[in-house]
C-alpha positions in Angstrom: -35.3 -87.5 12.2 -37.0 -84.6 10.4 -35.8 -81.8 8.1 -35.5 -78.5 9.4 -39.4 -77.5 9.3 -40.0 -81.0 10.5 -41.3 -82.4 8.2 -40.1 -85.7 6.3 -38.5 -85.0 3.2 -40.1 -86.0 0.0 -36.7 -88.1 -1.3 -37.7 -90.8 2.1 -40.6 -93.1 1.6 -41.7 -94.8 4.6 -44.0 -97.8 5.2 -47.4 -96.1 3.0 -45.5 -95.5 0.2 -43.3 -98.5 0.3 -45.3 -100.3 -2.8 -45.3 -97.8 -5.0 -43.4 -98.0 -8.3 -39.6 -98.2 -7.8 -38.3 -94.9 -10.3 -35.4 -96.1 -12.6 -33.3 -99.3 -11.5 -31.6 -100.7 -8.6 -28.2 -101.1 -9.5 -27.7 -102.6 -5.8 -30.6 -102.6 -3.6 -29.3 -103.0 0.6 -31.8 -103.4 3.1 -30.5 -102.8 7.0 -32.4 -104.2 9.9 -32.1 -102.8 13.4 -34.4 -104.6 16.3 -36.2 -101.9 18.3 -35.2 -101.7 21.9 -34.4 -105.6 21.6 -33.5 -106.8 24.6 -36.5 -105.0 26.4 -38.8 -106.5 24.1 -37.2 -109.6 24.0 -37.9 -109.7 28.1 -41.7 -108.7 27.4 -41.8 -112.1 25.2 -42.2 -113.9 28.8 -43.5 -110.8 30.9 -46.3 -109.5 29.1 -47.4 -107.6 32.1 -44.0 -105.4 31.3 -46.0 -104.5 28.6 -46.3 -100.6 28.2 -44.4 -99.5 31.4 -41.0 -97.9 31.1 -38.4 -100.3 31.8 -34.8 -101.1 31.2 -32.6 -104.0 30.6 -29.2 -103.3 32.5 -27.6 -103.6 35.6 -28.3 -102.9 39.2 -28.2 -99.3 40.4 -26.6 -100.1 43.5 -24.0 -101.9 41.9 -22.6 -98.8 39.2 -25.0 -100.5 36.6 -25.5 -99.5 32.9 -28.9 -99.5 31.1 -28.2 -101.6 28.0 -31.8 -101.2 26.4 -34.7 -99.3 27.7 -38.1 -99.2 26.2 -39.3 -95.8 24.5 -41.8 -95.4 27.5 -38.3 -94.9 29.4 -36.8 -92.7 26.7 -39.3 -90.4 27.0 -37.9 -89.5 30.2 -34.4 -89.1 29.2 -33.4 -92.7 29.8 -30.8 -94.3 27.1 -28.4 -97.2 26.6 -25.2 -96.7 28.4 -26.9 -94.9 30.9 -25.7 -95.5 34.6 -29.1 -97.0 36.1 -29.0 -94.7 39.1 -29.2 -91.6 36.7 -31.8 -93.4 34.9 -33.7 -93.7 38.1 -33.5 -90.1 39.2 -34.8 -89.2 35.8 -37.5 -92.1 35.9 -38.4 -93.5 39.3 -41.1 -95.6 38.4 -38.3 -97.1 36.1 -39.0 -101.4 36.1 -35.1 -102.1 35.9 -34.5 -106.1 34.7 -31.6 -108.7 34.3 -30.2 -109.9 30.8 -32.2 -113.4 29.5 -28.9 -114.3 27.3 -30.1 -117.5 26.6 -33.6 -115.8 25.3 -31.5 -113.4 23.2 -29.5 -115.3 21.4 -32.4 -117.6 20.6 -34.4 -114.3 19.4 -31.5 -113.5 17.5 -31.0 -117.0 15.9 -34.6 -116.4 14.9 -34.4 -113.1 13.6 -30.9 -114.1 11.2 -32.7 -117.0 9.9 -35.7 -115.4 8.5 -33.1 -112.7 7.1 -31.4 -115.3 5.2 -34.8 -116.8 3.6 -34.3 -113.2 1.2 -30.5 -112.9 0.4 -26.9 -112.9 1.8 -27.2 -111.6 5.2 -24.0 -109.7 7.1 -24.8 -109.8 10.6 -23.5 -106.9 12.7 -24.8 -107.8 16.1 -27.6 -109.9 17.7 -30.1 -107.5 16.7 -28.9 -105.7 13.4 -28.1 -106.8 10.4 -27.7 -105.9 6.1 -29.2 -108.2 3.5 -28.3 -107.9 0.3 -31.8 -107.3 -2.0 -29.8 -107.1 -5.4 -31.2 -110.4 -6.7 -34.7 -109.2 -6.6 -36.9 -107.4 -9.3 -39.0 -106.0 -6.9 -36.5 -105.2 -3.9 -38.7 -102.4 -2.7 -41.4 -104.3 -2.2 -39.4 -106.7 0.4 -38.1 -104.3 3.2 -42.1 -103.9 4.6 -42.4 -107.6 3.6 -39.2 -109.3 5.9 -40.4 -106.4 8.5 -43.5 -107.9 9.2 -42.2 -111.3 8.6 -39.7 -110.9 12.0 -42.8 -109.6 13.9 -44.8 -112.3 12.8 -42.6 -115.0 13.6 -40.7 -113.8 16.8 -43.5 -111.1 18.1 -40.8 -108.8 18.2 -40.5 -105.0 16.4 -37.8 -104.1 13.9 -37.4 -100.8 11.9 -35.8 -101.2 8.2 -34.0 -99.3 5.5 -33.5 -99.6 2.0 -30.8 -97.7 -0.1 -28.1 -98.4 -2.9 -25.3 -98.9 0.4 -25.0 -99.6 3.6 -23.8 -96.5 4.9 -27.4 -95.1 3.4 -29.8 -97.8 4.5 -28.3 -97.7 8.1 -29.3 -94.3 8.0 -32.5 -95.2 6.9 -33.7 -98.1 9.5 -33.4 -95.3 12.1 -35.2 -92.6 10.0 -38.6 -93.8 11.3 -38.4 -95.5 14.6 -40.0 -97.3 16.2 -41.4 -100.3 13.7 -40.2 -98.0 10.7 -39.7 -98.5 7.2 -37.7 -95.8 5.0 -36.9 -96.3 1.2 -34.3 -94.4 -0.8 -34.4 -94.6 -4.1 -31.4 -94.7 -6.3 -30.4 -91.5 -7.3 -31.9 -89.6 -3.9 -28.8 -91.0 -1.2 -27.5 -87.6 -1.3 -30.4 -85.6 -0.8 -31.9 -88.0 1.8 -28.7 -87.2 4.3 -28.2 -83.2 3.1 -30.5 -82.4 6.3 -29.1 -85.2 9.1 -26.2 -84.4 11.0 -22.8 -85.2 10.3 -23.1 -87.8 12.9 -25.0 -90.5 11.5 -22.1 -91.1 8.5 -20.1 -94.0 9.6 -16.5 -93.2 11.2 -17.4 -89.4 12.0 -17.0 -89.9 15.9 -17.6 -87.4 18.6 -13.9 -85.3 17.8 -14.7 -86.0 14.4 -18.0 -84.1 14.7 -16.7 -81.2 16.9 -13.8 -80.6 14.3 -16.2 -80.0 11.7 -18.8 -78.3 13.8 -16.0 -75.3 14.5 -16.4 -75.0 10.9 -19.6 -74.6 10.9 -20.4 -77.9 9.5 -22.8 -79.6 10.9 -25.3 -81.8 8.3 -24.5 -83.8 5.4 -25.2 -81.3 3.3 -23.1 -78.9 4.8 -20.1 -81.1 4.4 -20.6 -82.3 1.0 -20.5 -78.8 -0.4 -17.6 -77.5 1.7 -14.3 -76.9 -0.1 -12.2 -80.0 -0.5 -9.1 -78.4 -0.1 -10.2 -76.7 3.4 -11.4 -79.7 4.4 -8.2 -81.3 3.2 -5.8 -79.2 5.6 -8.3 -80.4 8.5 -7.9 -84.4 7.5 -5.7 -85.2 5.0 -6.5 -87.7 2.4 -9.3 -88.3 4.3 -11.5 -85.0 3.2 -12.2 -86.8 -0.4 -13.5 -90.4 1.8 -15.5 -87.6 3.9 -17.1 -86.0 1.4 -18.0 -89.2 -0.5 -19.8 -90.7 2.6 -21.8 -87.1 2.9 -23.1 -88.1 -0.9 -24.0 -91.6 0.3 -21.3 -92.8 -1.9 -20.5 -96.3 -0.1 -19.3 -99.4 -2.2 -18.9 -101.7 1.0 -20.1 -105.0 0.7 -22.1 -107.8 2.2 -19.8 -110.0 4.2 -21.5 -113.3 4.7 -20.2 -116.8 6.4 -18.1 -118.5 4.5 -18.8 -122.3 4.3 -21.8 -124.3 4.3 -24.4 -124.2 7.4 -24.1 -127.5 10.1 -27.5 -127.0 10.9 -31.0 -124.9 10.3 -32.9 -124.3 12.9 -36.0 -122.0 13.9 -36.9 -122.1 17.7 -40.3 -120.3 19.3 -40.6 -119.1 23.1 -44.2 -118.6 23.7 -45.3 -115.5 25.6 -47.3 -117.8 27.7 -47.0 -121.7 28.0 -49.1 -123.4 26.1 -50.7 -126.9 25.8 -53.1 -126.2 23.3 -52.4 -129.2 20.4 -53.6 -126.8 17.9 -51.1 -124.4 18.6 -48.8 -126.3 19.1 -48.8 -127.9 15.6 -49.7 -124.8 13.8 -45.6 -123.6 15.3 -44.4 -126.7 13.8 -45.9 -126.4 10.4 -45.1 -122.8 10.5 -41.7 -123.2 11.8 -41.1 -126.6 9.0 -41.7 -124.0 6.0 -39.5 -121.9 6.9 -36.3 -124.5 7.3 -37.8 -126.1 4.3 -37.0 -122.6 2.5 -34.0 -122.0 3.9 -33.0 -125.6 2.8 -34.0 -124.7 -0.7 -32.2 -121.7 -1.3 -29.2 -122.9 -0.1 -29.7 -126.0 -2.6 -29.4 -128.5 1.0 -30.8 -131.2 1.3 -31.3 -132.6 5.3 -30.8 -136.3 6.7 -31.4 -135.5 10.4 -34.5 -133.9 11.8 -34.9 -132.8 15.6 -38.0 -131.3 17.5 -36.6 -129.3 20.5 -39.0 -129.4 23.6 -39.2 -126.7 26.7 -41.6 -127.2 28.9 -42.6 -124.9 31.6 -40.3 -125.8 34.2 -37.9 -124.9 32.1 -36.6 -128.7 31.3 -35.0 -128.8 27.5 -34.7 -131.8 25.4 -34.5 -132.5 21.8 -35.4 -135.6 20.1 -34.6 -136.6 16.2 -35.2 -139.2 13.7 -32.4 -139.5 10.8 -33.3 -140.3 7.0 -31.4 -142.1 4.4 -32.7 -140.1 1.7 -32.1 -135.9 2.2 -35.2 -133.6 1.6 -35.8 -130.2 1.2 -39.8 -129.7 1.3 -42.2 -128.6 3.3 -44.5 -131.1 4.1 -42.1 -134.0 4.6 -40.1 -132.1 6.9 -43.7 -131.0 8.7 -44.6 -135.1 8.5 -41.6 -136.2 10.2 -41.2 -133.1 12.5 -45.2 -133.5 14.1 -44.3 -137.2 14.6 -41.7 -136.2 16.4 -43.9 -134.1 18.4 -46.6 -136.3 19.3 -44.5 -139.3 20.3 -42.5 -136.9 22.9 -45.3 -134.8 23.9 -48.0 -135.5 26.6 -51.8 -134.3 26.1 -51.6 -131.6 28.7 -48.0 -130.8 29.4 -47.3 -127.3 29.2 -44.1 -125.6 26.7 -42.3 -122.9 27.1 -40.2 -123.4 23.9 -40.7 -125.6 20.3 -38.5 -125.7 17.8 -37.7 -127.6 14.3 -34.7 -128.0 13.1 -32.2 -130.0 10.5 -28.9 -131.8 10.1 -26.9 -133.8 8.4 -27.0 -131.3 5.6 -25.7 -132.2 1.8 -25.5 -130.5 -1.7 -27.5 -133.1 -3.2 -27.0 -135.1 -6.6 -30.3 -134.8 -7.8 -33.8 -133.8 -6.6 -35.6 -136.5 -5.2 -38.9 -136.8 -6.8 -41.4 -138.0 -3.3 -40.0 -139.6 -0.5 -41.9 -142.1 2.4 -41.0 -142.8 5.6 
């Protein structure tokens, strides 16, 4: 989105000016993630040669399908989400049309929460968007390029992020700069930030919404944040005040988390290719050991039951476990007992789809255990 002489306004950093000095204080810091074209890129994790062609994830054309998720090769023909697929066809005929993975999704998406949770409370919204809640952080504008690159990293697959005061603003935000975008708005600047977007992107202003304000002329944030109350008050009721206030990017929503404590922690890998390499193979489990071991620590847990989860390339799943009388939190006991795992169920040579480490068994413990031995 761009201002009217298209150009970003000077009240949005994005990703270059992400680290520079945060002006005045955060008195709550929100950071919203939204996964680019996710289940599209989710597909490319096992069809690289997808890569770059416009495709879609959605149903069949000859069967009144609807395009869930099509990649921005697609969208530059006109093709969208909710799309009937033979529309999307006439407008893109070389259009690569695919089936939903649901099983890879949600496993993407397990992925994508868990690494979320490693930086604060975490209200998920869907399988691929989320708010986390930055507020405990000195530096919270630091993290939003940070956790961005941390989800590519980890899953291979692109996410765009905001970071504002609320959630109605940061929402705003993650879809400021997209694809792989990152847009900061700093405390003071929420209002300023939506004057030029239209009315649109507030939540609850829906399509009759829109068009009852738009035969007032009212079409941007701005617009309706400096439109007389009491007009806007014969068009909505007590809702022209709630209106206006969301035009500001005055939201005081906040972060719903789960309640109760986690069963189990778990981070799972699908390789784009299967691999057999030992090397690579125990470079995911170290990698994917730290980062239970963290999530372990800041939820204070401690784990008694580890597991290794095996794919292999025929698509066989199976996950094996070893269970520990005393509970641990760190990294490289967790990585000890998880690559044991791993080489007494794995055969030089065999092929995986999948790896993944995770815990159970999980306690608040009574004290820190000093080094453990198994």
């Amino acid at each position: 989105m761009k201002d009217s002489q298209g150009q970003l306004p000077n009240n949005a950093a994005t990703s270059d000016s992400l680290l520079q000095e945060s002006r005045g204080g955060w008195p709550r810091a929100i950071m919203h993630l939204d996964m680019d074209a996710f289940y599209v890129n989710v597909h490319r994790l096992s069809h690289p040669e997808d890569q770059g062609i416009p495709l879609a994830v959605g149903g069949r054309p000859d069967s009144r399908g609807v395009i869930a998720s099509a990649s921005y090769e697609a969208r530059q023909f006109g093709v969208h989400s909710a799309m009937p697929s033979s529309r999307a066809l006439r407008l893109c005929p070389q259009l690569k049309i695919v089936g939903h993975d649901w099983r890879q999704i949600r496993e993407c998406s397990r992925q994508v929460m868990a690494i979320l949770r490693e930086f604060g409370p975490v209200e998920q919204m869907s399988v691929d968007e989320a708010y986390v809640d930055l507020s405990a952080d000195p530096q919270p504008e630091i993290l939003p390029i940070t956790i961005r690159q941390r989800v590519k990293d980890d899953t291979g697959l692109p996410a765009s992020v905001g970071l504002a005061t609320s959630k109605l603003v940061a929402k705003v935000a993650s879809d400021y700069d997209k694809p792989e975008g990152c847009t900061l708005v700093q405390p003071g600047d929420e209002a300023a930030f939506l004057a030029p977007q239209p009315v649109r992107v507030i939540w609850g202003v829906g399509p009759r919404t829109a068009e009852r304000l738009a035969s007032k002329s009212i079409l941007t944030c701005g617009q309706l944040a400096a439109y007389d109350l009491e007009t806007l008050k014969e068009m909505f009721g007590q809702q022209a005040h709630s209106l206006q206030k969301r035009a500001l990017g005055l939201d005081t929503r906040k972060i719903h988390v789960e309640r109760g404590q986690p069963k189990s922690i778990s981070q799972e890998w699908t390789f784009s290719e299967d691999v057999d390499d030992p090397d690579i193979l125990l470079a995911r489990i170290r990698k994917q050991s730290a980062s239970v071991a963290r999530s372990l620590r800041k939820r204070h847990l401690v784990a008694h039951t580890i597991r290794v989860k095996f794919r292999l390339a025929n698509f066989t799943t199976f996950t094996r476990q070893k269970s520990v009388q005393v509970g641990i939190d760190d990294e490289e006991t967790l990585f000890a007992i998880a690559s044991a795992i791993w080489q007494e169920n794995w055969r030089s040579g065999q092929k995986l789809r999948l790896l993944g480490v995770g815990v159970s068994s999980l306690e608040t413990p009574a004290a820190r255990q000093i080094e453990f031995e198994f």
